[in-house]
N, CA, C and O atoms as CSV, one atom per row, in Angstrom:
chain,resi,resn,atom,element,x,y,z
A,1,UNK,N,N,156.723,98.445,46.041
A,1,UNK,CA,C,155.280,98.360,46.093
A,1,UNK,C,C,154.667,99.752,46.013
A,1,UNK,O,O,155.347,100.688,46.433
A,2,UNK,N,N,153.553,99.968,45.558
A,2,UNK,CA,C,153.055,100.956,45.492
A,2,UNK,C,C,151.234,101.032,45.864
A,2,UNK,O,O,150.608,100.023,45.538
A,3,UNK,N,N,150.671,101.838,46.322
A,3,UNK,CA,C,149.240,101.666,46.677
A,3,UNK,C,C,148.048,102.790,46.075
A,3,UNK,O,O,148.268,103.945,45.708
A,4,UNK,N,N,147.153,102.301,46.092
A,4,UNK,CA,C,145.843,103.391,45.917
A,4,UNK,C,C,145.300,103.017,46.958
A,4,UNK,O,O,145.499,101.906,47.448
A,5,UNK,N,N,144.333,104.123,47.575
A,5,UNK,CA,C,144.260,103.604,48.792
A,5,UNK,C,C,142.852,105.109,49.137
A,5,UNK,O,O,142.962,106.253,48.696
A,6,UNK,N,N,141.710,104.602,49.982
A,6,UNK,CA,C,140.764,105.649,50.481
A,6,UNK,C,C,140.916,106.004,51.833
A,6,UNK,O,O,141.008,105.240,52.793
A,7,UNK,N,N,140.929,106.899,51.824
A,7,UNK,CA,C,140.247,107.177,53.120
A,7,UNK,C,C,139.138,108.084,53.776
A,7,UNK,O,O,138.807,109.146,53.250
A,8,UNK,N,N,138.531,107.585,55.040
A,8,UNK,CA,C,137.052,108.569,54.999
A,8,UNK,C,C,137.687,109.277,56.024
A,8,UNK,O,O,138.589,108.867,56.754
A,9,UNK,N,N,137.099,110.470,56.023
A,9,UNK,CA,C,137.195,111.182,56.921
A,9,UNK,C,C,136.032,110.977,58.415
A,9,UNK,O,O,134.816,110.789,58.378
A,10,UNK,N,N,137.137,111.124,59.907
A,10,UNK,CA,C,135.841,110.584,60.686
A,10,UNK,C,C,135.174,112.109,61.110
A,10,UNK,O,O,134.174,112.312,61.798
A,11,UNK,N,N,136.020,113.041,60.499
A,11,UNK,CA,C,135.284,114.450,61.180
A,11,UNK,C,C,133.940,114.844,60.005
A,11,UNK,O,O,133.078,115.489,60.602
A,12,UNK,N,N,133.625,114.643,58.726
A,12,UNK,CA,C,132.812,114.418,57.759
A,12,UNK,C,C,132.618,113.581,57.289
A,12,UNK,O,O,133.298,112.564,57.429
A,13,UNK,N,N,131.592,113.679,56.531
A,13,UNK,CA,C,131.144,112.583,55.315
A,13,UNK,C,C,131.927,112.972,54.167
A,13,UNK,O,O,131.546,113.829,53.370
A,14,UNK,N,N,133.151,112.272,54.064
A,14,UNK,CA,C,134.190,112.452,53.072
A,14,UNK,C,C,134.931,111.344,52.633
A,14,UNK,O,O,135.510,110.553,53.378
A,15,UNK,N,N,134.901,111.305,51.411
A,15,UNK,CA,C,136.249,109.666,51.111
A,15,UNK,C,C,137.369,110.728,50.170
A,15,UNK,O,O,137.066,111.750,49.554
A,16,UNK,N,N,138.512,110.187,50.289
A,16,UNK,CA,C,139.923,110.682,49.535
A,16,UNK,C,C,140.172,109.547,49.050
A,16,UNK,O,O,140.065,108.409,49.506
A,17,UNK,N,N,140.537,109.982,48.015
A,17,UNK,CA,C,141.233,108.803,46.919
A,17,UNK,C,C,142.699,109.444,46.665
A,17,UNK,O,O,142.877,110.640,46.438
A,18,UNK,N,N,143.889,108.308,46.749
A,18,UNK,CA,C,144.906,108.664,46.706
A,18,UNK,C,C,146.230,107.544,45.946
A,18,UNK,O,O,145.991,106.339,45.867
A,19,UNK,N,N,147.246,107.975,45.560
A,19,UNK,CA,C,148.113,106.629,45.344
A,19,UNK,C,C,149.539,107.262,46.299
A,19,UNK,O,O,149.697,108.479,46.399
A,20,UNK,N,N,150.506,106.274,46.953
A,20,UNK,CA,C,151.201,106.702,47.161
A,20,UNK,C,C,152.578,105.269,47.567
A,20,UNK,O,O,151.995,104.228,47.872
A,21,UNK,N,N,153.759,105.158,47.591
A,21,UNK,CA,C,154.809,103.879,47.799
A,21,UNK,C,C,154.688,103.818,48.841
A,21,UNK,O,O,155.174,102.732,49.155
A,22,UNK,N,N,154.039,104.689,50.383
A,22,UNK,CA,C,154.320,104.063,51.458
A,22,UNK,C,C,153.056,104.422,51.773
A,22,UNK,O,O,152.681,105.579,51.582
A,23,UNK,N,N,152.108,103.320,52.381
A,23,UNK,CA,C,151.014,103.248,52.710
A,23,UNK,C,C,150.918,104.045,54.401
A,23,UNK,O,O,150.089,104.853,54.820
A,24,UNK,N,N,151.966,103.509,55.004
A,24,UNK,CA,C,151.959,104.271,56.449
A,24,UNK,C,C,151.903,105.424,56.516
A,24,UNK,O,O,151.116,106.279,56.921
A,25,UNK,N,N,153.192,105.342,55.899
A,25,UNK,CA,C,153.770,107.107,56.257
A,25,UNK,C,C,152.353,107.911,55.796
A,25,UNK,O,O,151.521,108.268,56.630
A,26,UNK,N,N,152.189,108.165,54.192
A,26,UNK,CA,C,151.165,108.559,53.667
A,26,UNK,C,C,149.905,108.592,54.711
A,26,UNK,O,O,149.577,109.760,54.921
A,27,UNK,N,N,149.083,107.620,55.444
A,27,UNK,CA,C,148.219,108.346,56.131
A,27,UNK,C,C,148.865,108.765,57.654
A,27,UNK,O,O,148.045,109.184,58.470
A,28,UNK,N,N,149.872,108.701,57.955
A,28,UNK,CA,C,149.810,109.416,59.180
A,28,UNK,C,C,150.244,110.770,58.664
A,28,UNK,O,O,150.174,111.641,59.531
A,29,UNK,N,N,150.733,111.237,57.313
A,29,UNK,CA,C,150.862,112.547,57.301
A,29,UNK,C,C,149.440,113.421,56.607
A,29,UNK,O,O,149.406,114.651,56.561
A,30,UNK,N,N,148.627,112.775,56.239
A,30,UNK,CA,C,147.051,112.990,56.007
A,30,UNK,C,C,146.844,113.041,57.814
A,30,UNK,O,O,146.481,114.079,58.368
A,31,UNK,N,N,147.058,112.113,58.369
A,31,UNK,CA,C,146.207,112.211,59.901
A,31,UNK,C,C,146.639,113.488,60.500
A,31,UNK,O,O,145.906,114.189,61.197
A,32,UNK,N,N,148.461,113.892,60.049
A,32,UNK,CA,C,148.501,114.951,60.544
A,32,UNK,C,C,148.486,116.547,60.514
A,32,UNK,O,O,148.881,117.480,61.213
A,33,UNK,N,N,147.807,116.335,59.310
A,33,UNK,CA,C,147.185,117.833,58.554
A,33,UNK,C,C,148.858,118.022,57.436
A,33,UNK,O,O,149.387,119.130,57.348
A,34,UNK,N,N,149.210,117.294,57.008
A,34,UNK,CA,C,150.212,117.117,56.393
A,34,UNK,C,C,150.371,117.450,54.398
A,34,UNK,O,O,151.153,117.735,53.492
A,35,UNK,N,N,148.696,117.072,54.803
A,35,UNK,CA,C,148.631,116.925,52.952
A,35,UNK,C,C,147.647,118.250,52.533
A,35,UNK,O,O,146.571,118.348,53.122
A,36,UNK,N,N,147.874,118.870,51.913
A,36,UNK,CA,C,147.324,120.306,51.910
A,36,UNK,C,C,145.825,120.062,51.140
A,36,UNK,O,O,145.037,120.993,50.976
A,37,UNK,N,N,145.548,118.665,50.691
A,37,UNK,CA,C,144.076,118.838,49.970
A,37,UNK,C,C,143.157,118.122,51.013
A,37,UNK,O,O,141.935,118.121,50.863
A,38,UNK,N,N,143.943,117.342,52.373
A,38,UNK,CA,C,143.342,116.794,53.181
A,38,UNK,C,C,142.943,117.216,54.650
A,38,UNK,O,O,142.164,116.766,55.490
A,39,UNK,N,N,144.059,118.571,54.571
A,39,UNK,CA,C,144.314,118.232,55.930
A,39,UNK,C,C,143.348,119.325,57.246
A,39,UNK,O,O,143.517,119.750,58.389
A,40,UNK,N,N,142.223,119.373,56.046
A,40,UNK,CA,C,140.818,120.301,57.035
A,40,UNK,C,C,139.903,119.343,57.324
A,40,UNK,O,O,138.940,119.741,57.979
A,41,UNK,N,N,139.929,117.933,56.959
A,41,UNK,CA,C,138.991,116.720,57.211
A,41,UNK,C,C,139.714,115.899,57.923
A,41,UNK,O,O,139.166,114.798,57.972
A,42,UNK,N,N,140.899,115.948,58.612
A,42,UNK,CA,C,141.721,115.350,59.439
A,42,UNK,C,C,140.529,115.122,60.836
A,42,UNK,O,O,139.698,115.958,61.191
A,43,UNK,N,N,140.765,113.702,61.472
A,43,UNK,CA,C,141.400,112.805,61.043
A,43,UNK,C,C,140.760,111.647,60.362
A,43,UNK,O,O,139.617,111.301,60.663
A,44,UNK,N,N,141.521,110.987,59.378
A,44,UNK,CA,C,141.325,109.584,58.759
A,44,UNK,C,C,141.445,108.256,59.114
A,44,UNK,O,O,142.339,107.883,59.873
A,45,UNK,N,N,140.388,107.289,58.494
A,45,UNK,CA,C,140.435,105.722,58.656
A,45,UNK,C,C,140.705,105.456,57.003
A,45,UNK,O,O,140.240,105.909,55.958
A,46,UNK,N,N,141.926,104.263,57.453
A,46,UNK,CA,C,142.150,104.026,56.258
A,46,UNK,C,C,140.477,102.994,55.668
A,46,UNK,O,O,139.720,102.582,56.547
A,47,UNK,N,N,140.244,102.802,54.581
A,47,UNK,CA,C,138.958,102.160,54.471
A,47,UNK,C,C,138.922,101.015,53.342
A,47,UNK,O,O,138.194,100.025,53.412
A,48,UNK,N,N,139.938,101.334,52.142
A,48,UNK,CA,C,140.521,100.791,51.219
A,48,UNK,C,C,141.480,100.857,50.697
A,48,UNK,O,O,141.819,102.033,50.569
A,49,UNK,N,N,142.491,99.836,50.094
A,49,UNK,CA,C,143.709,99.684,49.343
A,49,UNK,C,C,143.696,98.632,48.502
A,49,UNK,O,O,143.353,97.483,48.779
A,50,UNK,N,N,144.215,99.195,47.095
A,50,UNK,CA,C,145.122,97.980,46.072
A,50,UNK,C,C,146.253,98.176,46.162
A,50,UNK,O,O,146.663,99.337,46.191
A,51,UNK,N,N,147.149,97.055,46.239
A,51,UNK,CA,C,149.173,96.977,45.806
A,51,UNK,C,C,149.164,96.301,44.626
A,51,UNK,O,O,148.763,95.188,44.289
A,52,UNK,N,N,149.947,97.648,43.801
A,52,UNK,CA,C,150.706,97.625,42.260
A,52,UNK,C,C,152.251,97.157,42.360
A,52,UNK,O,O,152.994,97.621,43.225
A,53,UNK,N,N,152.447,96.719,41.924
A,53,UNK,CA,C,154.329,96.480,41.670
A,53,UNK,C,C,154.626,98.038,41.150
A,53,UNK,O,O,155.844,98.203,41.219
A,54,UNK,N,N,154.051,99.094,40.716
A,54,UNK,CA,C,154.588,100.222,40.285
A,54,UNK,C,C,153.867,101.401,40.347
A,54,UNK,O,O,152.674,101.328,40.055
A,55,UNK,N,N,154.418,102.674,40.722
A,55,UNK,CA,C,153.569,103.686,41.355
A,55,UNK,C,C,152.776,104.122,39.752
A,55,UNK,O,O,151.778,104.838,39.841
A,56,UNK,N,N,153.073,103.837,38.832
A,56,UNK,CA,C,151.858,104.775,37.648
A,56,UNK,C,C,151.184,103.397,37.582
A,56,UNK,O,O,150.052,103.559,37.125
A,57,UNK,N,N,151.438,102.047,37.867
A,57,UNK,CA,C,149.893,101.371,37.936
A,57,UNK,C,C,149.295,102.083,39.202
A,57,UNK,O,O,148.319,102.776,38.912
A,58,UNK,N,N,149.493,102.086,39.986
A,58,UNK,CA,C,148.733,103.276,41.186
A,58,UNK,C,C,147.559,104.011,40.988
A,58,UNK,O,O,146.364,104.050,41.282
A,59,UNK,N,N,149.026,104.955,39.932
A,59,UNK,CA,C,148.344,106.270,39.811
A,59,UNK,C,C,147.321,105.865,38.695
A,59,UNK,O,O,146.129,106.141,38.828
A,60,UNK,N,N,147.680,105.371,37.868
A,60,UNK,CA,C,146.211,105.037,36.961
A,60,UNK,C,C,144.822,104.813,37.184
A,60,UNK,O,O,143.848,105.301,36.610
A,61,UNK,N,N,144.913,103.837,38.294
A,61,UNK,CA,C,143.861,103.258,39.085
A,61,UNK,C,C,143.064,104.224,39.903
A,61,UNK,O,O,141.849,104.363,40.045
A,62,UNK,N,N,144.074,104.838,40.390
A,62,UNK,CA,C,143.222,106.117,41.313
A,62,UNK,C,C,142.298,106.998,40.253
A,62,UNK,O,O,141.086,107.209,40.306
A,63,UNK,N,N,143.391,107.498,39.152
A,63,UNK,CA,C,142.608,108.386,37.813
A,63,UNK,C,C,141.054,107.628,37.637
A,63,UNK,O,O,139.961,108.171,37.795
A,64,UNK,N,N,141.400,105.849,37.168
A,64,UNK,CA,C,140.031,105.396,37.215
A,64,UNK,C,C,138.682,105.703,37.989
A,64,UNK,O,O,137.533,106.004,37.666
A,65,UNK,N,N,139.463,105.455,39.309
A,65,UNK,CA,C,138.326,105.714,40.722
A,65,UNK,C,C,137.879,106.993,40.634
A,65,UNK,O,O,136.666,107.156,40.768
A,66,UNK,N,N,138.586,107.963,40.435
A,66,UNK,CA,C,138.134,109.446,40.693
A,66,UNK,C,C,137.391,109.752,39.236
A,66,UNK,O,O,136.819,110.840,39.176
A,67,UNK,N,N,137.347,109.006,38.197
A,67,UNK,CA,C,136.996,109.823,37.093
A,67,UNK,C,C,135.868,108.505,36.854
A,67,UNK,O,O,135.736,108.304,35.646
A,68,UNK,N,N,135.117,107.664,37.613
A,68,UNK,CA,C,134.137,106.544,37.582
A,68,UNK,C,C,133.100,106.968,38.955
A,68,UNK,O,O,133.619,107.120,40.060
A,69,UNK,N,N,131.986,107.094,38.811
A,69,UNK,CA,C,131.540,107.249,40.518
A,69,UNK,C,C,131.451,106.198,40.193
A,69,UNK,O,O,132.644,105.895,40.178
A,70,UNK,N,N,130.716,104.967,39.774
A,70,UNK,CA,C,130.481,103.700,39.609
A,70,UNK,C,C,131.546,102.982,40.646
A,70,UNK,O,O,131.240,102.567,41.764
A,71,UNK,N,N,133.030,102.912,39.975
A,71,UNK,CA,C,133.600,102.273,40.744
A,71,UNK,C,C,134.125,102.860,42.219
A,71,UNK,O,O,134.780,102.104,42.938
A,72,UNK,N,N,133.860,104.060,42.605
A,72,UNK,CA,C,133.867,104.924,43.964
A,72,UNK,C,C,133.091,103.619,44.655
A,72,UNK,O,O,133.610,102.793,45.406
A,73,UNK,N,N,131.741,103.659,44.209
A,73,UNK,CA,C,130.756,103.448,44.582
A,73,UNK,C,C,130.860,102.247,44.816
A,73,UNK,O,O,130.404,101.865,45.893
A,74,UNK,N,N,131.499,101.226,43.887
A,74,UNK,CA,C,131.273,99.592,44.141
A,74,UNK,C,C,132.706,99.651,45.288
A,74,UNK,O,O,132.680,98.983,46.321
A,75,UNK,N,N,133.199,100.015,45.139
A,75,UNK,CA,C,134.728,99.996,46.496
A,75,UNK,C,C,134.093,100.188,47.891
A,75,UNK,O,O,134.138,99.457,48.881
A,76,UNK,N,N,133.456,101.445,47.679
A,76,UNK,CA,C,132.848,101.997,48.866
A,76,UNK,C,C,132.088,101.225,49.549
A,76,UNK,O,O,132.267,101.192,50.766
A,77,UNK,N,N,130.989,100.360,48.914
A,77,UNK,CA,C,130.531,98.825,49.230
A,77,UNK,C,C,130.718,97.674,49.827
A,77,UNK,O,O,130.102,96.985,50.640
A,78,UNK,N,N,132.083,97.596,49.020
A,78,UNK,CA,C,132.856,96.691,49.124
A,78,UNK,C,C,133.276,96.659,50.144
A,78,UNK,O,O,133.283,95.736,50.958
A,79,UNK,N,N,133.911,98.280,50.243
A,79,UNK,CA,C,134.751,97.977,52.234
A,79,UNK,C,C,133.781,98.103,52.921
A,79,UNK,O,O,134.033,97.447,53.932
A,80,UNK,N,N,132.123,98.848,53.086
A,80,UNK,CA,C,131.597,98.608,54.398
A,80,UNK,C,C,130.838,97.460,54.617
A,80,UNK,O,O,129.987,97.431,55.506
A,81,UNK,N,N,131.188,96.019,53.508
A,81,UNK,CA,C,130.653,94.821,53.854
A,81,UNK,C,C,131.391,94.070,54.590
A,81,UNK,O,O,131.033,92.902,54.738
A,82,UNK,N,N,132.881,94.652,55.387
A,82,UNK,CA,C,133.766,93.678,55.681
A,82,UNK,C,C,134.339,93.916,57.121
A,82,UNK,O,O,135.169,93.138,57.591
């Protein structure tokens, strides 16, 4: 399995977009200043995820999100209606 997956930061107004095969591990090493593009907005809520059967459907998806504000934007929605 593989994931794309956001997270906001609760110390800013920040979302990360990311893909990675283990959804856990991946944010507790974001929570723990682990990931060098994350780890000055530590700590994180996870806020959104899709599961791919394969990490470059993942990674594609993320490319989408980060290179669309549109769909940032409709996700971002999406999770604070729920």
């Amino acid at each position: 399995m593989a994931f794309v997956y956001l997270l906001k930061s609760l110390k800013e107004d920040w979302v990360y977009v990311g893909s990675t095969n283990n959804l856990v591990k991946r944010l507790e090493q974001h929570n723990r200043g682990e990931a060098r593009s994350t780890k000055f907005r530590a700590p994180y809520k996870l806020i959104y995820f899709e599961e791919f059967d394969k990490i470059s459907s993942a990674r594609a998806r993320e490319k989408e999100i980060k290179t669309s504000r549109f769909q940032k934007l409709k996700i971002l929605a999406l999770s604070s209606n729920g």
